[in-house]
ROZA-339200 format. One line per 4 residues: number of its first residue (from 1); for each residue y, z, x of C-alpha. Coordinates in Angstrom, 3 decimals. Layout:
BEGIN
NUM	Y/Z/X ~ ... .
***
This chain:
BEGIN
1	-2.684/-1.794/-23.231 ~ -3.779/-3.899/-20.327 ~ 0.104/-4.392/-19.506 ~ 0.110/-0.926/-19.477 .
5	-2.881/-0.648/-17.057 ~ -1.543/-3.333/-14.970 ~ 2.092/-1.442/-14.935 ~ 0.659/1.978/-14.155 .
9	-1.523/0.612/-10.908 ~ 1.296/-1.234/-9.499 ~ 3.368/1.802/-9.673 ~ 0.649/4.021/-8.134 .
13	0.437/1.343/-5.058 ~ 4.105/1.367/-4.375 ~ 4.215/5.213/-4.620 ~ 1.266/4.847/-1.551 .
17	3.189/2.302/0.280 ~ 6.550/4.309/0.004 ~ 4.905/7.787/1.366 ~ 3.093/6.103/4.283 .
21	6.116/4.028/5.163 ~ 7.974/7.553/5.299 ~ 5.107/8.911/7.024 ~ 4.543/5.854/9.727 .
25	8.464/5.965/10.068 ~ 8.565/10.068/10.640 ~ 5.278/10.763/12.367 ~ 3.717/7.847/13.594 .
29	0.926/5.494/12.430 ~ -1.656/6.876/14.928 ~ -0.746/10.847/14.049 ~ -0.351/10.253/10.339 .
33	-3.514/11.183/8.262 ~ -4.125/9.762/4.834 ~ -4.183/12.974/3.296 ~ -0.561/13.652/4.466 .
37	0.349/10.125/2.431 ~ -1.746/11.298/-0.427 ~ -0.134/15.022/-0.256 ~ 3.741/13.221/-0.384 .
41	2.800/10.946/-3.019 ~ 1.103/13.548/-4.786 ~ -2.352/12.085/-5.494 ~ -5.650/12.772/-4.320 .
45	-7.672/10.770/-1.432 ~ -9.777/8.940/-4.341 ~ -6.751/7.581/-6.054 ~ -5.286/6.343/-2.265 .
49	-9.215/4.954/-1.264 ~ -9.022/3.165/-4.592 ~ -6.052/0.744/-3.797 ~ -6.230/0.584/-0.067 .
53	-9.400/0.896/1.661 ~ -7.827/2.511/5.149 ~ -5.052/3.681/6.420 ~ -4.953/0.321/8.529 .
57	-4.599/-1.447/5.441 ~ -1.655/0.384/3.424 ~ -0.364/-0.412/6.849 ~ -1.018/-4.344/6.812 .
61	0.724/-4.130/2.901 ~ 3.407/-2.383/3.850 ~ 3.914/-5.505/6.639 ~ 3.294/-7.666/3.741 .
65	5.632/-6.106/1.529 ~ 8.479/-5.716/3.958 ~ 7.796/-9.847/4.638 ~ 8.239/-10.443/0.469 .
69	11.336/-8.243/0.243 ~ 13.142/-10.457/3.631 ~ 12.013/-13.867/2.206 ~ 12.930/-12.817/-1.522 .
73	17.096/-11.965/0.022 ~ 16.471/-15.109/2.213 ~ 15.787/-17.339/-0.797 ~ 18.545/-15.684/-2.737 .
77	21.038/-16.216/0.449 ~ 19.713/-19.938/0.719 ~ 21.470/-20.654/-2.424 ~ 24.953/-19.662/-1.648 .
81	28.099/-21.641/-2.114 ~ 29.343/-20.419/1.095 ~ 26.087/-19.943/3.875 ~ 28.196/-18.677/6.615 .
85	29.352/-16.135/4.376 ~ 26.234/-15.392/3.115 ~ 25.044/-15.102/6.809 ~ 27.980/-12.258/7.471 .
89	26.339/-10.642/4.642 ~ 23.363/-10.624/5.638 ~ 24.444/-9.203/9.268 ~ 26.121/-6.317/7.267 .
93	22.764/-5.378/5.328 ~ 20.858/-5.434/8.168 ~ 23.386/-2.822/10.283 ~ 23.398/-1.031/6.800 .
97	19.071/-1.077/7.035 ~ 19.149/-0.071/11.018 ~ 21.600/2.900/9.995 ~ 18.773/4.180/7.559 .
101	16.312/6.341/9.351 ~ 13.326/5.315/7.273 ~ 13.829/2.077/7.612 ~ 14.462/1.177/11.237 .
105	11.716/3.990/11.948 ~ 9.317/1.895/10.449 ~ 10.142/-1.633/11.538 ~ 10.236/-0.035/15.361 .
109	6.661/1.578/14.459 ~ 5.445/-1.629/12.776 ~ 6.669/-3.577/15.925 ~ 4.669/-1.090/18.693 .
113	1.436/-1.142/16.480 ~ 1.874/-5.112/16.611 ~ 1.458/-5.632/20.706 ~ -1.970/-3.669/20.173 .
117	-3.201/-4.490/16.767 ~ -3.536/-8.048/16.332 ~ -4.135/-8.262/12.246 ~ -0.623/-6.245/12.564 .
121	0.763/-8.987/14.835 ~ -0.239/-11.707/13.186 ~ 1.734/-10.472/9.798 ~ 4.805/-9.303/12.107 .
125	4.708/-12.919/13.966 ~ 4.565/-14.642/10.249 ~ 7.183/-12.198/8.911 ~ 9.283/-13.465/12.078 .
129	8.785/-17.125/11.356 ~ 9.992/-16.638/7.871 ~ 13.082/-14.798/8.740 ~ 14.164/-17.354/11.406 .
133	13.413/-19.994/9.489 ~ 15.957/-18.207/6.847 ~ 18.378/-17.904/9.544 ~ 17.584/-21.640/10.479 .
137	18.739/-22.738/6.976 ~ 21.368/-20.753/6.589 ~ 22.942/-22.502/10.114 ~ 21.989/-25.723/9.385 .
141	23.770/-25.429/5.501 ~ 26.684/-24.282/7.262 ~ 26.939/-26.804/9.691 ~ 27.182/-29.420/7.673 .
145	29.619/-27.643/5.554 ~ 32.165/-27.499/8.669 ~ 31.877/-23.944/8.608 ~ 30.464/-23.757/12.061 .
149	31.038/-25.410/15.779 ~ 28.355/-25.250/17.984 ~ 26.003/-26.731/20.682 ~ 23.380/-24.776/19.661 .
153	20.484/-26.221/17.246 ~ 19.802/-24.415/14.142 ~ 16.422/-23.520/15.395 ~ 17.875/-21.927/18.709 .
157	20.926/-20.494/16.538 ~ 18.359/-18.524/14.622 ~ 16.335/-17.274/17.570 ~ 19.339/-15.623/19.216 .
161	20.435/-14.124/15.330 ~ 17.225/-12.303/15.627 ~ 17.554/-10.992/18.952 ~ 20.467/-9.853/17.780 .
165	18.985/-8.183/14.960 ~ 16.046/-6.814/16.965 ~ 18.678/-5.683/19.518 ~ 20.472/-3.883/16.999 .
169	17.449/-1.679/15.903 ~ 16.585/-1.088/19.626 ~ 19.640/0.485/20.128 ~ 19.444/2.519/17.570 .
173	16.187/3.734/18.590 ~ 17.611/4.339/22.443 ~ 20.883/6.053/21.256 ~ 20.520/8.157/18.096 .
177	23.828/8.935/18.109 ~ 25.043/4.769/17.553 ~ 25.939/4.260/14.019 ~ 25.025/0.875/13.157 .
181	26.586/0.375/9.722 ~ 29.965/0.903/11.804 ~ 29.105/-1.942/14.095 ~ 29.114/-4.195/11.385 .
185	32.404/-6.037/11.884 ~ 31.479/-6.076/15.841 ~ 28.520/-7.747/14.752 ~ 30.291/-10.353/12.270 .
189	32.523/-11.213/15.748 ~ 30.033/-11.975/17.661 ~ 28.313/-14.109/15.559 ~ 31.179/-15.730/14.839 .
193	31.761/-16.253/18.702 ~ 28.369/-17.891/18.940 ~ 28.410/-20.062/16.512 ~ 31.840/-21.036/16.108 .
197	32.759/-19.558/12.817 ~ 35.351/-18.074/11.163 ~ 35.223/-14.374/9.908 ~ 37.693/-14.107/6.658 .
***
């Protein structure tokens, strides 16, 4: 019964978290109101009070969750036989997640709440951290595979991977009409070009 309990309130939290982050992503966290989460996730303003205090805070989990989901892949990529390929992998998920309208419209909302929020920076800087230091592994694991050849540390490797990947959901926030997912073997190129790889 308790598992049952425990089951049942997990699953009414990610139902909150998944209508605001459509919500945040569509509308805006300043114009969205809690009762428009708790109309889409079809529960009353009790049930969303109940797990999240404010709206600020299903925003801070939904930073937090995003943050588990990237270093859950990251960990999963860390263990591959072959890290540059996992890395080209990764580059094609992440056009894949910048082609999905939910998703980039919430990481571009999360990152313009974070310059004027700074419990919503602090989570976005961490989240960050994390991913570059993913990237960082990644590089350094194929390095010393002789996958890669390159000046560059692993450290700076992985900052310019993330401007990448920041530049990638900038565009598509500039040009509507640029289809990441297409840009995927573009982006595999020139990756490769920085760092010396090889795309199969």
């Amino acid at each position: 019964m308790r598992t049952v309990d425990v089951d049942a309130r997990a699953a009414k939290a990610t139902a909150i978290l998944d209508a605001a982050a459509r919500c945040f992503a569509e509308r805006g966290f300043a114009a969205t109101r809690t009762a428009d989460i708790c109309a889409l996730a079809g529960m009353s303003s009790g049930n969303l009070f109940h797990y999240f205090p404010t709206k600020h805070a299903v925003l801070l989990a939904l930073v937090e969750r995003d943050g588990a989901e990237t270093n859950a892949s990251m960990a999963e990529l860390a263990q591959a036989d072959d890290p540059f390929g996992a890395l080209l992998v990764l580059l094609d998920e992440i056009c894949r997640l910048a082609g999905d309208p939910l998703y980039s419209g919430l990481a571009l909302e999360i990152s313009a709440v974070a310059h004027r929020d700074e419990e919503v920076a602090a989570r976005f800087k961490a989240n960050d951290i994390a991913f570059r230091g993913g990237l960082a592994a990644l590089v350094r694991r194929a390095d010393a595979a002789g996958q890669l050849s390159t000046t560059l540390s692993a450290e700076h490797a992985a900052t310019w991977l993330a401007a990448l990947v920041d530049g990638m959901f900038a565009r598509v926030a500039a040009d509507p009409e640029f289809d990441a997912p297409a840009q995927a073997a573009v982006l595999r190129r020139v990756v490769a070009q920085l760092l010396g790889g090889v795309v199969a």
